[in-house]
PATI-930997 format. One record per atom (N, C-alpha, C): atom name; x, y, z. Coordinates in pm, 1 decimal. Example, Ala and Ser with C-alpha at 12.3 -4.5 7.8 and 13.67 -1.06 7.14 Angstrom:
BEGIN
atom/X/Y/Z
N/1319.0/-569.0/780.0
CA/1230.0/-450.0/780.0
C/1320.0/-330.0/780.0
N/1285.0/-225.0/708.0
CA/1367.0/-106.0/714.0
C/1290.0/3.0/787.0
***
This chain:
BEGIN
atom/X/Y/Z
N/-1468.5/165.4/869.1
CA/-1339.4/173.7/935.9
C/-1283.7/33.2/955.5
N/-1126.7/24.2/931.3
CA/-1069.4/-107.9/952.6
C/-1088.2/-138.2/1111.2
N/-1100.0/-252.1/1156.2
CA/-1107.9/-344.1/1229.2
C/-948.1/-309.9/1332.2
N/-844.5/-326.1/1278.2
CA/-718.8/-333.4/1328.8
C/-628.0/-292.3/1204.6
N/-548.7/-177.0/1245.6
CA/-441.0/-131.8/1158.2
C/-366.4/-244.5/1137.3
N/-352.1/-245.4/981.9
CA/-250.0/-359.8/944.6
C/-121.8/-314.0/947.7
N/31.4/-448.4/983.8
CA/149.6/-398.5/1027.2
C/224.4/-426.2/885.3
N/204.0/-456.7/806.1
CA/220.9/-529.8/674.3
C/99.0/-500.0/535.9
N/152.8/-413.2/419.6
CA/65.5/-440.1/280.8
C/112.8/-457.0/167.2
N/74.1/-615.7/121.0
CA/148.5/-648.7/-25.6
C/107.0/-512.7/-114.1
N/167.6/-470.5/-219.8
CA/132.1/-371.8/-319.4
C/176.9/-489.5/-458.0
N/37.9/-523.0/-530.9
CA/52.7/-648.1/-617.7
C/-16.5/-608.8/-792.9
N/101.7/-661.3/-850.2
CA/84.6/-607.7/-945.2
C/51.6/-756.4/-1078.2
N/-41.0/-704.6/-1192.0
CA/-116.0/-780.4/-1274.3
C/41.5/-830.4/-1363.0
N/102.8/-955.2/-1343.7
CA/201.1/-972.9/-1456.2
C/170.2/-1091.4/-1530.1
N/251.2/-1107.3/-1624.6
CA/218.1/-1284.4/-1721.2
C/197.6/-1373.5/-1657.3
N/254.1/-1400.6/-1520.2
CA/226.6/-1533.7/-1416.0
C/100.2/-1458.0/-1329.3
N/48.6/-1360.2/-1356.1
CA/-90.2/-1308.8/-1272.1
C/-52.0/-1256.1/-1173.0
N/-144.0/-1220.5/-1018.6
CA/-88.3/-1113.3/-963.6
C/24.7/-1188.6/-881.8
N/134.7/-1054.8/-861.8
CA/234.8/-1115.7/-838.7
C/284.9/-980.0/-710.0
N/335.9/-979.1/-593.7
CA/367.3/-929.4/-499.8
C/456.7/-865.7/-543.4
N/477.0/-736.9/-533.1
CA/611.2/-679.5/-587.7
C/660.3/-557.5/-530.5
N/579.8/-531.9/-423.3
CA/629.0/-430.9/-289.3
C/614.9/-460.0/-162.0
N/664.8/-422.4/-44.2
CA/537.0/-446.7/84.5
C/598.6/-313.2/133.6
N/466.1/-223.7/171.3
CA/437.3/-169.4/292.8
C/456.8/-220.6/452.1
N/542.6/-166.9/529.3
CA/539.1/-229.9/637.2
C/569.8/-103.2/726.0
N/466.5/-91.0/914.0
CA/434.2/-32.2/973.7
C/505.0/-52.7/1086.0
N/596.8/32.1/1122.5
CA/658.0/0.6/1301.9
C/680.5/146.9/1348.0
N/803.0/76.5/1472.0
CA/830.3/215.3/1537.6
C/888.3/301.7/1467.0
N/937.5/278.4/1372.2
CA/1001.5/400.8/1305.4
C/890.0/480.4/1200.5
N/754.7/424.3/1192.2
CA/685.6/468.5/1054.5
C/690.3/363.8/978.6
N/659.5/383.9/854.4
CA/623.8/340.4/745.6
C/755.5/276.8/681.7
N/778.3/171.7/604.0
CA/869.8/156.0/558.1
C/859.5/81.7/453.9
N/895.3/97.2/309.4
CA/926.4/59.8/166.8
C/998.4/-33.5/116.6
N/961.1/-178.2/80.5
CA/1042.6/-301.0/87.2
C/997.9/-305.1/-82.0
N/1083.6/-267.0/-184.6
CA/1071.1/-336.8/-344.7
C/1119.8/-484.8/-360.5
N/996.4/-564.3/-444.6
CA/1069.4/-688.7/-441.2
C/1054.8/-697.4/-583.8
N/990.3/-592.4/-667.0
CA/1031.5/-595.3/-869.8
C/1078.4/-471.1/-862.5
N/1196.7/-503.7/-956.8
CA/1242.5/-318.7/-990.4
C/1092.7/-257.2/-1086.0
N/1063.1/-368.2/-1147.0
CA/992.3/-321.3/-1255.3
C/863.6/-233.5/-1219.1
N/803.5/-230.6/-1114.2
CA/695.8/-196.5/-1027.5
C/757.8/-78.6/-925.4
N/871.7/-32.4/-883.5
CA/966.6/45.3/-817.4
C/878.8/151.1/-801.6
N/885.0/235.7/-964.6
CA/785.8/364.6/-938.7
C/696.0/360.5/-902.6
N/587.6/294.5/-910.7
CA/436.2/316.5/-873.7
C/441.2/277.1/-725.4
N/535.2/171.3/-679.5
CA/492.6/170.5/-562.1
C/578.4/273.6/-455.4
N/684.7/359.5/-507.6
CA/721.1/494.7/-436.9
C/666.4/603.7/-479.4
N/559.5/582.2/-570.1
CA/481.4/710.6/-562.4
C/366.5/717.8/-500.7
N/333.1/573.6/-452.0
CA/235.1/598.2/-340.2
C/298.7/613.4/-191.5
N/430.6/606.0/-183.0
CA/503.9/611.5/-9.3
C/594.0/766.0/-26.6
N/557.8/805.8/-120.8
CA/611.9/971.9/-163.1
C/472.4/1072.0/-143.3
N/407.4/1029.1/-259.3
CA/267.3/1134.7/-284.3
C/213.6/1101.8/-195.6
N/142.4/985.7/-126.0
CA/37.0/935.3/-54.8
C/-39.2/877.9/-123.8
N/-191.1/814.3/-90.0
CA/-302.4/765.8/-128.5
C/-412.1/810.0/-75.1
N/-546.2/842.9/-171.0
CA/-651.7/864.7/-120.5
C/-693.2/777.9/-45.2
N/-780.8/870.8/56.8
CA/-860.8/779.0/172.3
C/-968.3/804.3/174.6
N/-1071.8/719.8/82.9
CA/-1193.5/759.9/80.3
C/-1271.0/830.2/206.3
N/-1272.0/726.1/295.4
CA/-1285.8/709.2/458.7
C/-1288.2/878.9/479.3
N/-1144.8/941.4/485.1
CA/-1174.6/1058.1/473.0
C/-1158.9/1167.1/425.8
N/-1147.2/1086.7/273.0
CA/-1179.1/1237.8/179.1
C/-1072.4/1364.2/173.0
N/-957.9/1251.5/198.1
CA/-853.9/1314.5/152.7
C/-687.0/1196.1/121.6
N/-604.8/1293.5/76.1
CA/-453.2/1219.3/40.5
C/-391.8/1175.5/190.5
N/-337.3/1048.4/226.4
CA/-295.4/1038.5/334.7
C/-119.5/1026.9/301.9
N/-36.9/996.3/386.4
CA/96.7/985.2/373.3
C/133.3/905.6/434.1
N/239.8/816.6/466.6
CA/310.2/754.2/545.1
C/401.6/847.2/687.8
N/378.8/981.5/662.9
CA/377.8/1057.9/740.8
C/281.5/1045.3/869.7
N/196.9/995.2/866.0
CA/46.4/985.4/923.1
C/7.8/742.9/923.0
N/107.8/701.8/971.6
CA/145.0/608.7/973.9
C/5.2/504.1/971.1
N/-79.0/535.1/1083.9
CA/-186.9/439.1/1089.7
C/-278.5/466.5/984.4
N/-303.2/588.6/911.9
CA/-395.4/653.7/854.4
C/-379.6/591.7/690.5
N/-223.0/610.1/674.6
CA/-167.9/534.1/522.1
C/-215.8/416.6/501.7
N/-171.4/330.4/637.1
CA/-199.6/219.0/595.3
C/-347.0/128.1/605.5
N/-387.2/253.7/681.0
CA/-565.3/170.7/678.6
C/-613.9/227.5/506.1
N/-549.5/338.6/478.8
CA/-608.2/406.3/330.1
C/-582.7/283.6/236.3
N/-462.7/159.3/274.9
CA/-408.6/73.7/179.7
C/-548.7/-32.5/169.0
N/-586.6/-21.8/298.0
CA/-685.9/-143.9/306.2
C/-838.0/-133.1/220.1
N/-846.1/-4.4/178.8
CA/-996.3/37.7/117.7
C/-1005.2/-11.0/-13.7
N/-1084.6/-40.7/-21.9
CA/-1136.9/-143.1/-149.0
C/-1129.6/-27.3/-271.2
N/-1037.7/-80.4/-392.6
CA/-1006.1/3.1/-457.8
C/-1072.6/-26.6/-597.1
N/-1129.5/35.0/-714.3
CA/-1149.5/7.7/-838.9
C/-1042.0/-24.0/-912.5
N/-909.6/-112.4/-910.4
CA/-799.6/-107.6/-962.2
C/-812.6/-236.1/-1031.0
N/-795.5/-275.4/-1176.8
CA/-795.8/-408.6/-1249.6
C/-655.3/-453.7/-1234.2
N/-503.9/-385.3/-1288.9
CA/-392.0/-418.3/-1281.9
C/-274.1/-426.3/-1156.5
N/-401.9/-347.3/-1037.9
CA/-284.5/-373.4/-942.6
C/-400.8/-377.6/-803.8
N/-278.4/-443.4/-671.8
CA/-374.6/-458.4/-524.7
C/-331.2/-438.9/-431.5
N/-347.4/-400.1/-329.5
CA/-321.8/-400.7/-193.8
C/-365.1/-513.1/-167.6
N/-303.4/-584.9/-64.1
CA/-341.8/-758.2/67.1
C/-288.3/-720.2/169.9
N/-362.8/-730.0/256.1
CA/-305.6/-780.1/372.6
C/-162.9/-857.7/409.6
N/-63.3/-848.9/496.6
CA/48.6/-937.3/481.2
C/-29.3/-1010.3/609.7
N/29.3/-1109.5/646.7
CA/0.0/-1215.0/728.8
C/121.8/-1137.9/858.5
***
């Protein structure tokens, strides 16, 4: 289990200059909220703030519906070569 729900998650993707930040996840009073900073990356990172993401933790799809739960699912160490979740500062 995470330590402290993060309020901030880069969604970072493998490009020619290497990984490169190209969404953020960000957590407040309103929920979850969807910041694109590549069009080119757009879909994948609204199909994880649409569909959800697995949460190993617990073994199921979480949503941004479920605010703290999404974004600790962002923090789980993933088998992914071309793309990442970070922490935002």
């Amino acid at each position: 289990m995470v330590d402290e729900v993060p309020e901030g998650m880069g969604f970072y993707a493998l490009t020619e200059t290497g990984m490169t930040k190209v969404a953020v996840f960000r957590r407040g009073g309103d929920g979850v909220t969807l910041e694109i900073l590549d069009e080119r990356w757009e879909s994948m990172a609204r199909k994880y703030y649409t569909e959800g993401i697995l949460s190993y933790r617990l073994g199921a799809v979480v949503t941004p519906a479920h605010p703290e739960r999404f974004m600790e699912a962002l923090t789980e160490p993933r088998n992914m070569t071309y793309y990442a979740f970070r922490r935002e500062p």
